[in-house]
C-alpha positions, 0 to 999 in steps of 0.5 A: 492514542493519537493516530501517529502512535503504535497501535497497540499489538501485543497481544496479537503478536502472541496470538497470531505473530502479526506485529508493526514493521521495523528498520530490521523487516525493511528488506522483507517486507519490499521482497513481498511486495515485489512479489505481490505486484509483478503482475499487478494490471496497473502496475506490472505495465510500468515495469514491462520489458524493462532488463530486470522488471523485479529489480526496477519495480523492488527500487520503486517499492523500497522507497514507498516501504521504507518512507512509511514505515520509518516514519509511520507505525503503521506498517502491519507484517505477518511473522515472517513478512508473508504479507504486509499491509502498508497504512499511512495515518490521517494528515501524512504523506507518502514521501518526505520532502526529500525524496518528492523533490528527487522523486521524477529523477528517480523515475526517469533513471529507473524506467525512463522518461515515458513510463515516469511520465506515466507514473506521475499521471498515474499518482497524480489521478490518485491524489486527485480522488483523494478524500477531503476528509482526515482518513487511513490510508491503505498504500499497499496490500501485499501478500508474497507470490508463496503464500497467495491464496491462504487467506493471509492477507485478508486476517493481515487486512482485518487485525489492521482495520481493528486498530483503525476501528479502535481510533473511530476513524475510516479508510481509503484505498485505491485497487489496483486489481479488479479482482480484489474489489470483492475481498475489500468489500467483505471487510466494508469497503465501499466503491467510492469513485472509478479512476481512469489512468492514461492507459485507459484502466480503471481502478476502482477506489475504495471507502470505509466509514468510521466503526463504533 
């Protein structure tokens, strides 16, 4: 299995419904992440004040869920999309060539010119601390606002890591809330780097060495 294939999940759809997003869990998948991140400290700032903060920051999240999961089998969901953890493999990028191209457009008419401003500084410190070297991506862990607290995105986050330990290959993440370095660090994750956004927070990135 190479790392752009399926990984193989079906005996964990039997045992615990946990299984890789299609076209049909689009929809899904972006209402948890919205949820998820309405109080985000690094990301509910963007959306703030805006007319409809939940419809602005779904239109971001759309265009991240679905480029990746339509290009990528690499998008976990639960069951009925209570969370969802959005990986990209070694070697591929977050938008297509298209919608990069379109991307500061987008941004300006979502949230205008000063938060896009933002936002591109924001992903370019990002791309910045980046690992060199070849790596899972972790893009988005999200658990819906309904159903915080009950361990589903972690089980979500452990059965993905399984399949990534499969392929002898480590991971990468950037946390976006503090709150979560601890949870991250019980699966082995690593405090790799501190990034500094122009709003002066400091997001902590996160490293996995390869298992097996």
């Amino acid at each position: 299995m190479t790392s752009r294939d399926s990984p193989n999940v079906n005996n964990s759809v039997n045992a615990s419904g946990i299984r890789i997003a299609g076209a049909d869990d689009i929809d899904a998948v972006v209402d948890t992440v919205t949820s998820a991140f309405l109080e985000d400290p690094l990301w509910a700032p963007v959306f703030a004040g805006l007319e409809n903060p939940s419809a602005a920051s779904s239109r971001l999240w759309r265009l991240y869920v679905s480029s990746a999961a339509l290009r990528y089998p690499w998008t976990f969901i639960t069951a009925n999309s209570e969370a969802a953890a959005v990986w990209y493999p070694p070697g591929s990028e977050d938008l297509t060539e298209a919608e990069a191209a379109g991307f500061e457009s987008f941004l300006v008419d979502l949230v205008g010119q000063s938060r896009a401003d933002e936002v591109t500084a924001i992903n370019a410190a990002f791309e910045d601390a980046h690992p060199v070297e070849p790596c899972f991506y972790l893009s988005l862990l999200a658990t819906h606002g309904d159903h915080r607290g009950r361990g589903v995105g972690m089980n979500l986050l452990r059965e993905s890591l399984d399949h990534i330990d499969a392929l002898k290959m480590p991971a990468y993440l950037e946390s976006s809330n503090p709150a979560n370095d601890r949870r991250y660090a019980s699966v082995g994750f690593e405090v790799a780097n501190v990034v500094t956004v122009p709003s002066g927070q400091r997001v902590t990135t996160m490293w996995r060495p390869a298992k097996g």
